[in-house]
C-alpha positions in Angstrom: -22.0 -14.2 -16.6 -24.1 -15.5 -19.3 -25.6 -18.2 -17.0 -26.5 -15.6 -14.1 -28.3 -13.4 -16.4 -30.7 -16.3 -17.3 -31.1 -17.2 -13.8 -32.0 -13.9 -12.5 -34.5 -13.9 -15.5 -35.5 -17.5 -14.3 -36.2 -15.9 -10.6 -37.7 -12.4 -12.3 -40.0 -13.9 -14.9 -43.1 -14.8 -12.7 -43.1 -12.1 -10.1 -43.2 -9.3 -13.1 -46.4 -10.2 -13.8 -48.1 -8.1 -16.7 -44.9 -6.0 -16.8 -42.8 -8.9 -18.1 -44.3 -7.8 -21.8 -42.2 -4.9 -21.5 -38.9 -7.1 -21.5 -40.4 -9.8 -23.5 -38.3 -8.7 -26.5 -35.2 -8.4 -24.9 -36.0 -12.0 -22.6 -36.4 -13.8 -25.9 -33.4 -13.3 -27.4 -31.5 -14.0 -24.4 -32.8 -17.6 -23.6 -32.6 -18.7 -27.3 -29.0 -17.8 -27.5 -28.7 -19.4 -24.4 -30.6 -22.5 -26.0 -27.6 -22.6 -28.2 -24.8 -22.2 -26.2 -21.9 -24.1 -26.3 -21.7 -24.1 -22.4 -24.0 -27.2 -20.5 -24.7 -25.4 -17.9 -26.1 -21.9 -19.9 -28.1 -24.8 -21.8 -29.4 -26.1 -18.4 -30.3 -22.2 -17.6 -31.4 -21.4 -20.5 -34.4 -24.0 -20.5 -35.4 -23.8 -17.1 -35.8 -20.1 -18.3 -37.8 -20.9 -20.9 -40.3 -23.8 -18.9 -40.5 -20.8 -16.7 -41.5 -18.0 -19.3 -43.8 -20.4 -20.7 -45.1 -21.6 -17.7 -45.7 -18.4 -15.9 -46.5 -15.9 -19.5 -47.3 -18.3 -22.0 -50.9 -18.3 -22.3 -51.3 -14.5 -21.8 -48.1 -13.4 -24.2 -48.1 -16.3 -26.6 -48.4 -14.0 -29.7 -45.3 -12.4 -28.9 -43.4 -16.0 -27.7 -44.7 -18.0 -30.6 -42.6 -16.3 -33.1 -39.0 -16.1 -32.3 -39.9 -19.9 -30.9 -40.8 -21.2 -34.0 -38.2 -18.9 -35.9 -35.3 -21.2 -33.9 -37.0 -24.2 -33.9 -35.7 -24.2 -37.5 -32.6 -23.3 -36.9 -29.8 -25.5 -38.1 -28.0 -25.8 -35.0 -28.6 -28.9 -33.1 -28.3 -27.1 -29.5 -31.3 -25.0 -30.3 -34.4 -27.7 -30.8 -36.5 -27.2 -27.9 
């Protein structure tokens, strides 16, 4: 369940275009909890999602991706670093 949801994200996440700032806040959270998921394959998702977010939306919507980024980049779960 938890790995389709990043994969249609993963498929999603270029075609919305400027619209993808609208889910931005809710697209976050989903791929850093998939970051640190216990599963491989959510893990595998999970940061092809995020190559693709910052790939396709980085450079237009880095103010609102830079934060929660940074925010787990310090987490204390070894799953997580990016």
């Amino acid at each position: 369940m938890r790995e389709s949801a990043l994969w249609r994200l993963c498929f999603l996440a270029p075609g919305l275009g400027a619209d993808v700032a609208s889910t931005m806040e809710e697209a976050l959270p989903l791929v850093l909890s998939g970051l640190q998921d216990e599963d491989d394959g959510v893990r595998d998702v999970a940061r092809k999602c995020s190559q693709i977010l910052v790939t396709s939306h980085g450079e237009r919507y880095a103010d609102q991706m830079l934060p929660p980024l940074k925010e787990h980049s310090l987490d204390e779960s070894w799953r997580c670093k990016l």
